[in-house]
ROPA-524530 format. One record per residue (C-alpha): residue number from 0; x, y, z. Coordinates in steps of 0.25 Angstrom, whole numbers, plus 5000, padded with zeros to 4 digits. Layout:
<rs>
<r num="NUM" xx="X" yy="Y" zz="Z"/>
...
</rs>
This chain:
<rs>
<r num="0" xx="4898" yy="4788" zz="4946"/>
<r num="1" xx="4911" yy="4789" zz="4940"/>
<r num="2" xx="4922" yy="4799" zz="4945"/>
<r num="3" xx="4924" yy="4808" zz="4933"/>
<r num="4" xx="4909" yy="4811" zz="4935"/>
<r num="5" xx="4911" yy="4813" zz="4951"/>
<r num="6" xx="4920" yy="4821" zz="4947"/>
<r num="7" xx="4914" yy="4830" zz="4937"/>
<r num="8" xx="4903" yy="4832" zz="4947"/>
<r num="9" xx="4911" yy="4835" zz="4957"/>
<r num="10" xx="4918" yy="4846" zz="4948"/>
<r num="11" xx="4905" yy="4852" zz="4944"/>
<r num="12" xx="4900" yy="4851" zz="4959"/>
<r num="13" xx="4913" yy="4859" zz="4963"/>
<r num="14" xx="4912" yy="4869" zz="4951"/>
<r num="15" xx="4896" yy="4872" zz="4957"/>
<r num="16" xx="4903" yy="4874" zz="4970"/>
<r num="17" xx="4913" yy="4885" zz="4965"/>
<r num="18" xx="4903" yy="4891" zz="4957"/>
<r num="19" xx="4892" yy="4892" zz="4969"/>
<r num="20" xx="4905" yy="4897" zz="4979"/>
<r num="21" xx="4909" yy="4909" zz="4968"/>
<r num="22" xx="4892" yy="4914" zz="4967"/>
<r num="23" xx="4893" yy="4913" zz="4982"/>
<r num="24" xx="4905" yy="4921" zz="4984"/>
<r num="25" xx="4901" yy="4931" zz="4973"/>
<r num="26" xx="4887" yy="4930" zz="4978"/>
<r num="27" xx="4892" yy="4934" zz="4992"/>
<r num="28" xx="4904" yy="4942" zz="4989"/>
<r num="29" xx="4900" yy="4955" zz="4998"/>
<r num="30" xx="4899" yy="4944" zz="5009"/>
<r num="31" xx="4914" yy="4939" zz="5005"/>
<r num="32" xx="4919" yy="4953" zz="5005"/>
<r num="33" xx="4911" yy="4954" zz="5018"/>
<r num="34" xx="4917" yy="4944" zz="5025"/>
<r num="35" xx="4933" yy="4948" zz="5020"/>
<r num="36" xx="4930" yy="4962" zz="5024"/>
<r num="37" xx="4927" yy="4957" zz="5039"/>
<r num="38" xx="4939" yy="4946" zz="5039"/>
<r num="39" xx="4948" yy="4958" zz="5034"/>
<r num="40" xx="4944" yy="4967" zz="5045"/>
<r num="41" xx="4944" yy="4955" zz="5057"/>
<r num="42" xx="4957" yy="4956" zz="5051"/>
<r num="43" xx="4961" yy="4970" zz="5050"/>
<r num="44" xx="4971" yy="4970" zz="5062"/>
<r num="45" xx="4980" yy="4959" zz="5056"/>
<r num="46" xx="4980" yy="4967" zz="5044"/>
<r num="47" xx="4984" yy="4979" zz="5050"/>
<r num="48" xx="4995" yy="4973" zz="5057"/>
<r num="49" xx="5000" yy="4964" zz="5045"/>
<r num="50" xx="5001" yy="4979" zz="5039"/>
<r num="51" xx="5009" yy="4987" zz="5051"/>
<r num="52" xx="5018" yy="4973" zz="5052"/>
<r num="53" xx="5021" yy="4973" zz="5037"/>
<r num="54" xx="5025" yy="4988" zz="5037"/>
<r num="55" xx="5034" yy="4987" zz="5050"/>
<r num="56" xx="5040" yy="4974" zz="5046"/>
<r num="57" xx="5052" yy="4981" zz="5038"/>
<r num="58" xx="5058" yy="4988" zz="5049"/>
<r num="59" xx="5054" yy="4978" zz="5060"/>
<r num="60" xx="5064" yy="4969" zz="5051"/>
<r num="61" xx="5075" yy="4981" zz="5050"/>
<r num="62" xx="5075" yy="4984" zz="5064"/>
<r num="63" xx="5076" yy="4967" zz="5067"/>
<r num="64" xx="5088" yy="4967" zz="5057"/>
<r num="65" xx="5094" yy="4977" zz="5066"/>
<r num="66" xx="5093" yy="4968" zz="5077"/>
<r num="67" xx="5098" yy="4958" zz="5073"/>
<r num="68" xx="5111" yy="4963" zz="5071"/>
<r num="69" xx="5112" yy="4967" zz="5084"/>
<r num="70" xx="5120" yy="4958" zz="5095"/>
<r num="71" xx="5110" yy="4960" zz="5106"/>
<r num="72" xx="5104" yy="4948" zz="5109"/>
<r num="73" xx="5092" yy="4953" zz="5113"/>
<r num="74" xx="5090" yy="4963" zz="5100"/>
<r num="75" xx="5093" yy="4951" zz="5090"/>
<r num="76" xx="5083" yy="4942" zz="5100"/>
<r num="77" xx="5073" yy="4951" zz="5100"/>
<r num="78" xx="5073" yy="4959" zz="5087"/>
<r num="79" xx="5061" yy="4957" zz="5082"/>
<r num="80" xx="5052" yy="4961" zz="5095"/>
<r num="81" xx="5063" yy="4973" zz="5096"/>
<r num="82" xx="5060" yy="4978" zz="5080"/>
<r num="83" xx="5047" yy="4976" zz="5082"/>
<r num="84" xx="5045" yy="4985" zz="5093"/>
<r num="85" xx="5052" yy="4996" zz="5087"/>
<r num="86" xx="5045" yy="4996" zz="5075"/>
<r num="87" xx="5032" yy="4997" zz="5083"/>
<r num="88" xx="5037" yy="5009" zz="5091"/>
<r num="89" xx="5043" yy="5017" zz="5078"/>
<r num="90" xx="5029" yy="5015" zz="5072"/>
<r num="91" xx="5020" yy="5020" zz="5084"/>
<r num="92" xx="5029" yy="5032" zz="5085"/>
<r num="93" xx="5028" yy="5033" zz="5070"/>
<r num="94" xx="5013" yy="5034" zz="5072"/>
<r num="95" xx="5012" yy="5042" zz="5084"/>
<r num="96" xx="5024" yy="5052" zz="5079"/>
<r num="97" xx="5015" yy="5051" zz="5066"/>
<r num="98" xx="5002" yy="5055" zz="5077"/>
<r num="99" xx="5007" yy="5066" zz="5084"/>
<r num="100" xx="5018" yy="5075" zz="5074"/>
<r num="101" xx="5012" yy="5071" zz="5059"/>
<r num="102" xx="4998" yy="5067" zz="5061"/>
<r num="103" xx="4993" yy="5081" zz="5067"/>
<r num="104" xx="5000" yy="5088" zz="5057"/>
<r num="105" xx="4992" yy="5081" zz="5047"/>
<r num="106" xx="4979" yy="5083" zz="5054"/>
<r num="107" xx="4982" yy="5097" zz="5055"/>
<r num="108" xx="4985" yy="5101" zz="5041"/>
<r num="109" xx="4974" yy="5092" zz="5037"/>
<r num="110" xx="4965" yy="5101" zz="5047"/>
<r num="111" xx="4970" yy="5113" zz="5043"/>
<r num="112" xx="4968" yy="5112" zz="5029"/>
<r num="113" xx="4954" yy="5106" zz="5031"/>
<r num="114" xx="4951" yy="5119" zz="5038"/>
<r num="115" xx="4959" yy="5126" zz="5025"/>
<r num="116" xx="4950" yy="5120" zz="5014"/>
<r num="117" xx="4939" yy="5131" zz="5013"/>
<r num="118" xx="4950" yy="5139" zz="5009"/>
<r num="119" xx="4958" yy="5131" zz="5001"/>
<r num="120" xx="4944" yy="5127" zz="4991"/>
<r num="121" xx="4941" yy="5140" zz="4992"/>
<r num="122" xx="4954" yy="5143" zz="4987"/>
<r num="123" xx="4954" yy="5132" zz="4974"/>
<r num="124" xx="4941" yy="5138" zz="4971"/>
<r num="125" xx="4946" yy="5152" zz="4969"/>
<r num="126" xx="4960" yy="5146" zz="4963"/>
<r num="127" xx="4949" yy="5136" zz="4954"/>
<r num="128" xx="4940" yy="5149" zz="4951"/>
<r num="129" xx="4951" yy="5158" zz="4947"/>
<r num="130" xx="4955" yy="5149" zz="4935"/>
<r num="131" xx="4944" yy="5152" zz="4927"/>
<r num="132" xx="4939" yy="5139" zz="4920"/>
<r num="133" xx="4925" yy="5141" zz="4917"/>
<r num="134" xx="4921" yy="5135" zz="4933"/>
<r num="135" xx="4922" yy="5140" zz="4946"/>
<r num="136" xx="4918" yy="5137" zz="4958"/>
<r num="137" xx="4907" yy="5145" zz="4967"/>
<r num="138" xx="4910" yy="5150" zz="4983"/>
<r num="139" xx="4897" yy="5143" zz="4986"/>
<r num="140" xx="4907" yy="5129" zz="4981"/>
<r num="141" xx="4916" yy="5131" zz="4992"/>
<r num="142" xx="4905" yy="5134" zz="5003"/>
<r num="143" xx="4896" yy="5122" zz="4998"/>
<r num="144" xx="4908" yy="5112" zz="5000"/>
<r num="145" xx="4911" yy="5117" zz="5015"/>
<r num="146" xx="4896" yy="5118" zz="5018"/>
<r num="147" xx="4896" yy="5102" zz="5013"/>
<r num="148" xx="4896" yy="5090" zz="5024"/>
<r num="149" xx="4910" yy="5087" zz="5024"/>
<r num="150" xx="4915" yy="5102" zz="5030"/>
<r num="151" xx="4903" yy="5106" zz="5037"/>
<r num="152" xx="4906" yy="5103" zz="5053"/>
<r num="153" xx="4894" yy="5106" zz="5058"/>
<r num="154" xx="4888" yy="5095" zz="5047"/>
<r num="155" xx="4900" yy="5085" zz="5054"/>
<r num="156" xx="4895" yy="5088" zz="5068"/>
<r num="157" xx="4880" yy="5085" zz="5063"/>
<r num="158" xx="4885" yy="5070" zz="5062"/>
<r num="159" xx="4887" yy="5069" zz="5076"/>
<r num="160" xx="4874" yy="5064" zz="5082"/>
<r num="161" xx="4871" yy="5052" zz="5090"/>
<r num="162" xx="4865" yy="5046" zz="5077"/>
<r num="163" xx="4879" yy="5044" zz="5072"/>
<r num="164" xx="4885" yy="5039" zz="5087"/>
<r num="165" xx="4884" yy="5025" zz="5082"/>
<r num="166" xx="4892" yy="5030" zz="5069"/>
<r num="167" xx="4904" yy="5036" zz="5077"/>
<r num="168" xx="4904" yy="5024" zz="5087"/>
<r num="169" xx="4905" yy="5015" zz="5075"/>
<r num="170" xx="4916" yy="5024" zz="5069"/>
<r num="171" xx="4924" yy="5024" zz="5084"/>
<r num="172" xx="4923" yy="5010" zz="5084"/>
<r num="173" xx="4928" yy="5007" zz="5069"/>
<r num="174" xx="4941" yy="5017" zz="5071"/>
<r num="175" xx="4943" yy="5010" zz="5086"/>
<r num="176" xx="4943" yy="4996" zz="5078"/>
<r num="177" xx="4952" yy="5002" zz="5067"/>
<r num="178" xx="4961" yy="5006" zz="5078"/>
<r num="179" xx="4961" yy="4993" zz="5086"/>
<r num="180" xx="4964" yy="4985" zz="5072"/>
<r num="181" xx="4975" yy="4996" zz="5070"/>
<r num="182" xx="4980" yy="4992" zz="5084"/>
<r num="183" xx="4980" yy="4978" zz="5082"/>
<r num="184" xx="4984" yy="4977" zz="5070"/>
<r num="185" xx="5000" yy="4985" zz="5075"/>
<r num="186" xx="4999" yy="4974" zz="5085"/>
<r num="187" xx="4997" yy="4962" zz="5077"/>
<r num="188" xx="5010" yy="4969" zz="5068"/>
<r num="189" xx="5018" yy="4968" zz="5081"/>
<r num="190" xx="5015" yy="4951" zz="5081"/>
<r num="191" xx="5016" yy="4952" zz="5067"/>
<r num="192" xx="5030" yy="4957" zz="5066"/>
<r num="193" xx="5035" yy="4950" zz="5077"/>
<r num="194" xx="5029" yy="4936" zz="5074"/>
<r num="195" xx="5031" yy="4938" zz="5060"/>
<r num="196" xx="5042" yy="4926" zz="5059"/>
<r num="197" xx="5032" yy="4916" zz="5065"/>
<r num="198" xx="5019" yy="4923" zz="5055"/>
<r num="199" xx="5027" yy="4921" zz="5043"/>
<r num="200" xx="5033" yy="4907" zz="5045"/>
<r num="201" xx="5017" yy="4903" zz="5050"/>
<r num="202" xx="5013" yy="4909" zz="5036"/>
<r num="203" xx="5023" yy="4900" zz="5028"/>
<r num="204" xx="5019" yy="4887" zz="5035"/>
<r num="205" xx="5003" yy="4893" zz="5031"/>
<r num="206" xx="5008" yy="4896" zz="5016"/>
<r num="207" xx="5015" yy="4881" zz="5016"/>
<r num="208" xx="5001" yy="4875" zz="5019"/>
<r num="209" xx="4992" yy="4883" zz="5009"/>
<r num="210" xx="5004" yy="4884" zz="4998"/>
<r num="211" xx="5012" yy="4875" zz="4990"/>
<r num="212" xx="5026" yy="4878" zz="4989"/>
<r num="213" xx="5025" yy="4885" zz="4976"/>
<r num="214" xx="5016" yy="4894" zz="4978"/>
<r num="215" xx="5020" yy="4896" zz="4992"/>
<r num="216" xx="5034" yy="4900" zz="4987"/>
<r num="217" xx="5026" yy="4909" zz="4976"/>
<r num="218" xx="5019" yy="4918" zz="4987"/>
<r num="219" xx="5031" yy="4918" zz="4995"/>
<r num="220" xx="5039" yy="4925" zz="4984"/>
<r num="221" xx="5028" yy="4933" zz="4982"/>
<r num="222" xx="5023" yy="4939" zz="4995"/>
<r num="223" xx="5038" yy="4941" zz="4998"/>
<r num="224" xx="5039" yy="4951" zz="4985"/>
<r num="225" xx="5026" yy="4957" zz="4990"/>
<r num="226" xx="5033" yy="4959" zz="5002"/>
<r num="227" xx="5046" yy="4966" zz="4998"/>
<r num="228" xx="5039" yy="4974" zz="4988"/>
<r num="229" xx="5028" yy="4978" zz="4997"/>
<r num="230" xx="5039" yy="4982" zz="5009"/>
<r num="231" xx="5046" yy="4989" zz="5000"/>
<r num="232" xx="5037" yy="4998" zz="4992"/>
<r num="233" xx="5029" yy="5001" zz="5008"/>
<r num="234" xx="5041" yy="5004" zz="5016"/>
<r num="235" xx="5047" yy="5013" zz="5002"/>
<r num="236" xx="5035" yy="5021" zz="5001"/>
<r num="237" xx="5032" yy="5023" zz="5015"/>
<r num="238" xx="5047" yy="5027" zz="5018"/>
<r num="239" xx="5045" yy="5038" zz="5006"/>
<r num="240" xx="5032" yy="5042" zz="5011"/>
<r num="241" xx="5036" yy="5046" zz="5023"/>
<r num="242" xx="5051" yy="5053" zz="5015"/>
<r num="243" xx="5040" yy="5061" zz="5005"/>
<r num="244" xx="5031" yy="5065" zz="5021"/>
<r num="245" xx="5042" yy="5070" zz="5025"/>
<r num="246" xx="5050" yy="5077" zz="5015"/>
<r num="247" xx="5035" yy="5085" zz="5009"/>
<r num="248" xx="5034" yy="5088" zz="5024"/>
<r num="249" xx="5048" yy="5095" zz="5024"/>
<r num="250" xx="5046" yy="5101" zz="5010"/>
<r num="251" xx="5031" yy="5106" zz="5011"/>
<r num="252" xx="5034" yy="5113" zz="5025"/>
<r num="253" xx="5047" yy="5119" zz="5019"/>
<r num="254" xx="5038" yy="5125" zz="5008"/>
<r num="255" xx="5026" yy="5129" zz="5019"/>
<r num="256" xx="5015" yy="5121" zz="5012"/>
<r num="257" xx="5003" yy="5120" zz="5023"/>
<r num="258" xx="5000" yy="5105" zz="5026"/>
<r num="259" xx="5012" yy="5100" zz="5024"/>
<r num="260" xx="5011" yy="5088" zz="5033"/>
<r num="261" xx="4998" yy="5086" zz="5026"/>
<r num="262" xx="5004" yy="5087" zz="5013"/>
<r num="263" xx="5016" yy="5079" zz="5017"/>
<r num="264" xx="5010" yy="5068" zz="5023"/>
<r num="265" xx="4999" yy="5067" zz="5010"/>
<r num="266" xx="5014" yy="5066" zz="5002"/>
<r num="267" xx="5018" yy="5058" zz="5009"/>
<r num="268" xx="5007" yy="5048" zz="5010"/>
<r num="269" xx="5004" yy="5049" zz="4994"/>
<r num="270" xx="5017" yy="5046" zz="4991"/>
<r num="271" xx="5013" yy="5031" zz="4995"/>
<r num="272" xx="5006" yy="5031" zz="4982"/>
<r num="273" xx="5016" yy="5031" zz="4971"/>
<r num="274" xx="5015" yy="5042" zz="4959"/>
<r num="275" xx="5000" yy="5045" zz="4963"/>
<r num="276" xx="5005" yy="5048" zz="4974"/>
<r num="277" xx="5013" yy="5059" zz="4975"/>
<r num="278" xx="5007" yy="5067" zz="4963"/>
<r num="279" xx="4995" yy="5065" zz="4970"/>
<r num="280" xx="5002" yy="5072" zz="4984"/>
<r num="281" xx="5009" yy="5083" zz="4977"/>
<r num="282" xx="4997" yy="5087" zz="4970"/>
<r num="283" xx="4989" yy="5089" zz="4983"/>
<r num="284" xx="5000" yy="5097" zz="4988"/>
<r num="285" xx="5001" yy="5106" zz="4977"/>
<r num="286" xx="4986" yy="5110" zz="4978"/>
<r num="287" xx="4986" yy="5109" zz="4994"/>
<r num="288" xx="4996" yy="5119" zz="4995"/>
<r num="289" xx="4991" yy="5128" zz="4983"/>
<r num="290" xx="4979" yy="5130" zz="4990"/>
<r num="291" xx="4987" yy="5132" zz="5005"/>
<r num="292" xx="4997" yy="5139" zz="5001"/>
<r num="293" xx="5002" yy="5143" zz="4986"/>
<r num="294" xx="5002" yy="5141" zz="4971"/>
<r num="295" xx="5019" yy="5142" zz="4973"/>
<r num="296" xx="5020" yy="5134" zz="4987"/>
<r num="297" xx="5011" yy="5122" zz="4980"/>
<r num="298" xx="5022" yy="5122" zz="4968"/>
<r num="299" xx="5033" yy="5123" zz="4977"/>
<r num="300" xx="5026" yy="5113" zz="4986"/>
<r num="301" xx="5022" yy="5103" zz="4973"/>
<r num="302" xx="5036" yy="5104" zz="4966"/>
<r num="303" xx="5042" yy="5101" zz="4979"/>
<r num="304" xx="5035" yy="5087" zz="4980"/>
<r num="305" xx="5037" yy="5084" zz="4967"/>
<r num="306" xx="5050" yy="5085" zz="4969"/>
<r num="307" xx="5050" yy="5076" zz="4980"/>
<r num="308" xx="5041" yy="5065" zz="4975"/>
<r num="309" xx="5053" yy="5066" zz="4963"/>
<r num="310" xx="5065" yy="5063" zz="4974"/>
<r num="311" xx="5054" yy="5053" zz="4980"/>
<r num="312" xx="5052" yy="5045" zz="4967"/>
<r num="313" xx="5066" yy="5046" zz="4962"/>
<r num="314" xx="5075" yy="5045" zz="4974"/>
<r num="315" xx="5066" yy="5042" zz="4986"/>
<r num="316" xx="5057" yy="5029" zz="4982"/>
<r num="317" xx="5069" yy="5022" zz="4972"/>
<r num="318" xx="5078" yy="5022" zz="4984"/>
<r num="319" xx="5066" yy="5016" zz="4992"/>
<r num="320" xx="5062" yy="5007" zz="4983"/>
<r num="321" xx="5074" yy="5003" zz="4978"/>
<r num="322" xx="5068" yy="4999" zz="4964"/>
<r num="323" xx="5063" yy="4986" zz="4970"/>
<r num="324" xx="5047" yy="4987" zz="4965"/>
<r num="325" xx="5053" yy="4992" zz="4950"/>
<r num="326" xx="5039" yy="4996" zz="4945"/>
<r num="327" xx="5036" yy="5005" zz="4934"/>
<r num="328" xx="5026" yy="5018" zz="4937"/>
<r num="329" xx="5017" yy="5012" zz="4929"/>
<r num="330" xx="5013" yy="5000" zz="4936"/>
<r num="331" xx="5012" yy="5007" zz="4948"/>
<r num="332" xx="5002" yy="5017" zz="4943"/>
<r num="333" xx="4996" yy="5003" zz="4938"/>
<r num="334" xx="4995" yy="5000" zz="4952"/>
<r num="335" xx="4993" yy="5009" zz="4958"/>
<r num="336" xx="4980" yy="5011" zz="4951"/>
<r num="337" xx="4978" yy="4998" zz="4952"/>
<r num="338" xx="4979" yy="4995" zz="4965"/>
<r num="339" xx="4972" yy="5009" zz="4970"/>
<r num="340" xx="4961" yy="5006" zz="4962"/>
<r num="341" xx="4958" yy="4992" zz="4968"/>
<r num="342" xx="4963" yy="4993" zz="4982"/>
<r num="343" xx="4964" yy="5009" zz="4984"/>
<r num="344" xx="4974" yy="5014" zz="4993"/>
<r num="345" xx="4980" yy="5001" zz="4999"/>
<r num="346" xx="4981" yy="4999" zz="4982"/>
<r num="347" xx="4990" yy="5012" zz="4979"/>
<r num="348" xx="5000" yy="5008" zz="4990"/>
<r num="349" xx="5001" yy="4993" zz="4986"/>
<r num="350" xx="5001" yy="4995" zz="4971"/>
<r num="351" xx="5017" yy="4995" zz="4969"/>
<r num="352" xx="5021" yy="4984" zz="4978"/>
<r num="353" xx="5011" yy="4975" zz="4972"/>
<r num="354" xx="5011" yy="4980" zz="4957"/>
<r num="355" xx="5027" yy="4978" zz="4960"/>
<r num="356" xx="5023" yy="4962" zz="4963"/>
<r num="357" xx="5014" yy="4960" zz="4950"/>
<r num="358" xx="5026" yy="4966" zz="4944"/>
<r num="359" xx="5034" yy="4956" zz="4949"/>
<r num="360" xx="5025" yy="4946" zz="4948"/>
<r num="361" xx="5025" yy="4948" zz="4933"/>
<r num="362" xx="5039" yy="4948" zz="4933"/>
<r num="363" xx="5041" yy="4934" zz="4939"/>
<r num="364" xx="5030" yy="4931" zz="4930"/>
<r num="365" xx="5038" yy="4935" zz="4916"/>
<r num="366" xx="5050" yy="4930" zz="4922"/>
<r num="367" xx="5044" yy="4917" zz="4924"/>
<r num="368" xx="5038" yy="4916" zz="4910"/>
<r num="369" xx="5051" yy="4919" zz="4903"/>
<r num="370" xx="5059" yy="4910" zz="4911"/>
<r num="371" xx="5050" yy="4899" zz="4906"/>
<r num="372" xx="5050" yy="4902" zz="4893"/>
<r num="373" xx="5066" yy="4904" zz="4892"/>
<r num="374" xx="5063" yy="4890" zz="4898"/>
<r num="375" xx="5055" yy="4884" zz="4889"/>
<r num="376" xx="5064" yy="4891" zz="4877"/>
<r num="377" xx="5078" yy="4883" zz="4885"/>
<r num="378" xx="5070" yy="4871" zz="4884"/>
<r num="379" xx="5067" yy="4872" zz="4871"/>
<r num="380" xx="5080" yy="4873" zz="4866"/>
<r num="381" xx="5086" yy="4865" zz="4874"/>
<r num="382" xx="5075" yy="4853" zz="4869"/>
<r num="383" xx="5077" yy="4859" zz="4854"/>
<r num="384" xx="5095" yy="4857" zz="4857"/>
<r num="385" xx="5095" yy="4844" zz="4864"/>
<r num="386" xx="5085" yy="4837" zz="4856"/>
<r num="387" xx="5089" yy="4839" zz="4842"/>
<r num="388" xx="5096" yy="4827" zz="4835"/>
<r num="389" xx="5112" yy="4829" zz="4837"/>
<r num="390" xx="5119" yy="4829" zz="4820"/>
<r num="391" xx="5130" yy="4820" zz="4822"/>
<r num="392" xx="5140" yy="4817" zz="4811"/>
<r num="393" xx="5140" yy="4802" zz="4803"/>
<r num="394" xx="5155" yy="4801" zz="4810"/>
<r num="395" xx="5147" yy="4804" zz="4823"/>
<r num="396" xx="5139" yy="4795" zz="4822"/>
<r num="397" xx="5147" yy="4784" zz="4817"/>
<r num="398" xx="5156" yy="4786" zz="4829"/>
</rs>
């Protein structure tokens, strides 16, 4: 047999191959997304803690920096161990401060108006019925809605029979795993930030091996503006979430709007999601405090946070941001929409840090192509300039 035909066989045998492997993987695609699911959750800790180190990395950097400088021995040895021990400690009493001062507050209002909103649909429906457009809504509405499963307490206590103990155990189980991945995941951050030298030089010499040097040097320009774009735009929009929490705190309990941590911290949180956001959380106030307090106190109340999502998207977020994402409204509505529609929440808060990378992308892109064609056009006239036959003079020539 000759090795063309070999060959040709060999080529058709392989082609089968792939053929049968796609059918299979299609075939067996629930299996597949079966299997990643479990890899993903085995892996859920390391997640987690990639997450928590990724977040505290910025100022486990500043506060080393810091050290540095100093001409303590001991500080400058032990810099990193010393940053990230202090990081740690801020951020556990961040979260207990957060438990024991802002939380309750929280879980009251919310209590409070759960116990308030009888009354407050009872009030939309007179406030609904007294506008007069052809449809209202009956008293036996209102009475049908609380008599439903979800506000009937004595329909809540029914569920707790020995038929559902294995339920409840499961649900205990599940939120003490959740916990436990929670907890190892802060402490795998800890190894993370403080090996972090040794991880990343262990992932170069992983690239060097899987990569050629090209595309090595592509991913590494990549991930790296992935990076800065990324720890820019979180820590920005964290830093001013927490400036709009605390200034619609101050300004709603000035006004005396009820549920004012409530409605601080829902400003607050919102304003994470640019332009949907905040319109979203201002509206929601407005008609939380029309039906809590007045017509006049929700104006006051609405025209007041629109007055400071103005000063926050003018003054606030260009001194934070500094510029450096440069992306018109437009193409973050795109991505927004985008990225909300195919990965949900996690999609809203990424969308302008990766729709900031295609733009750059593109850039580089266009950059690329008219630099090759100015190229290619040099080229050209220099071929067209130094090829053409030179007109010399019969004296010329005769010399």
């Amino acid at each position: 047999m000759k090795w063309k035909e070999l060959t040709k066989y060999l080529s058709l045998f392989v082609f089968a191959v792939a053929v049968i492997a796609v059918y299979k993987t299609f075939d067996n695609f629930g299996r597949i997304l079966d299997f990643f699911h479990e890899v993903i959750t085995l892996l859920y800790p390391f997640i987690i803690g990639f997450v928590i180190a990724y977040v505290l990395l910025v100022p486990c950097r500043f506060i080393e920096n810091l050290l540095a400088k100093r001409s303590t021995p001991f500080l400058v040895k032990h810099r990193r161990a010393i940053a990230v021990s202090t990081i740690y400690i801020v951020f556990v009493a961040v979260i207990v401060l957060s438990l024991v001062a802002i939380i309750p507050a929280v879980v009251s209002n919310l209590m409070d108006f759960y116990n308030n909103l009888p009354s407050l649909i009872g009030d939309f429906v007179n406030w609904f019925n007294s506008l007069n457009l052809g449809v209202t809504i009956g008293d036996g509405t209102i009475q049908q809605i609380f008599d439903n499963e979800f506000f009937s307490f004595q329909k809540m206590l029914s569920y707790l029979n020995f038929d559902n103990v294995n339920k409840y155990a499961q649900g205990v189980i599940n939120a003490g795993s959740g916990l436990f991945k929670v907890f190892m995941g802060i402490i795998i951050s800890v190894y993370i930030l403080i090996d972090r030298t040794n991880l990343k030089q262990s992932m170069f010499r992983f690239g060097k091996l899987l990569f050629r040097e090209k595309t090595r040097n592509f991913l590494v320009k990549y991930l790296s503006r992935i990076n800065e774009f990324a720890n820019k735009y979180i820590y920005c929009m964290l830093v001013d979430a927490i400036i709009i929490f605390i200034a619609s705190f101050i300004i709603l309990s000035v006004e005396g709007v009820k549920y004012a941590p409530l409605l601080a911290l829902m400003l607050g949180a919102f304003n994470l999601i640019p332009y949907f956001g905040a319109i979203t959380a201002t509206v929601l106030t407005g008609v939380i405090t029309v039906f809590t307090g007045s017509l006049t106190l929700a104006i006051v109340a609405v025209v007041s946070m629109i007055i400071l999502q103005q000063l926050d998207s003018n003054l606030i977020q260009p001194k934070l941001l500094s510029g450096s994402l440069q992306i018109k409204p437009f193409w973050v509505i795109f991505g927004i929409l985008l990225g909300g529609g195919l990965f949900g929440v996690v999609g809203i808060f990424l969308a302008v840090p990766i729709t900031a990378l295609c733009r750059s992308i593109l850039i580089d892109i266009m950059d690329y192509q008219d630099t090759k064609e100015m190229t290619q056009a040099v080229s050209s006239v220099d071929e067209k300039v130094f090829d053409r036959p030179s007109k010399t003079s019969p004296k010329d020539a005769e010399k």
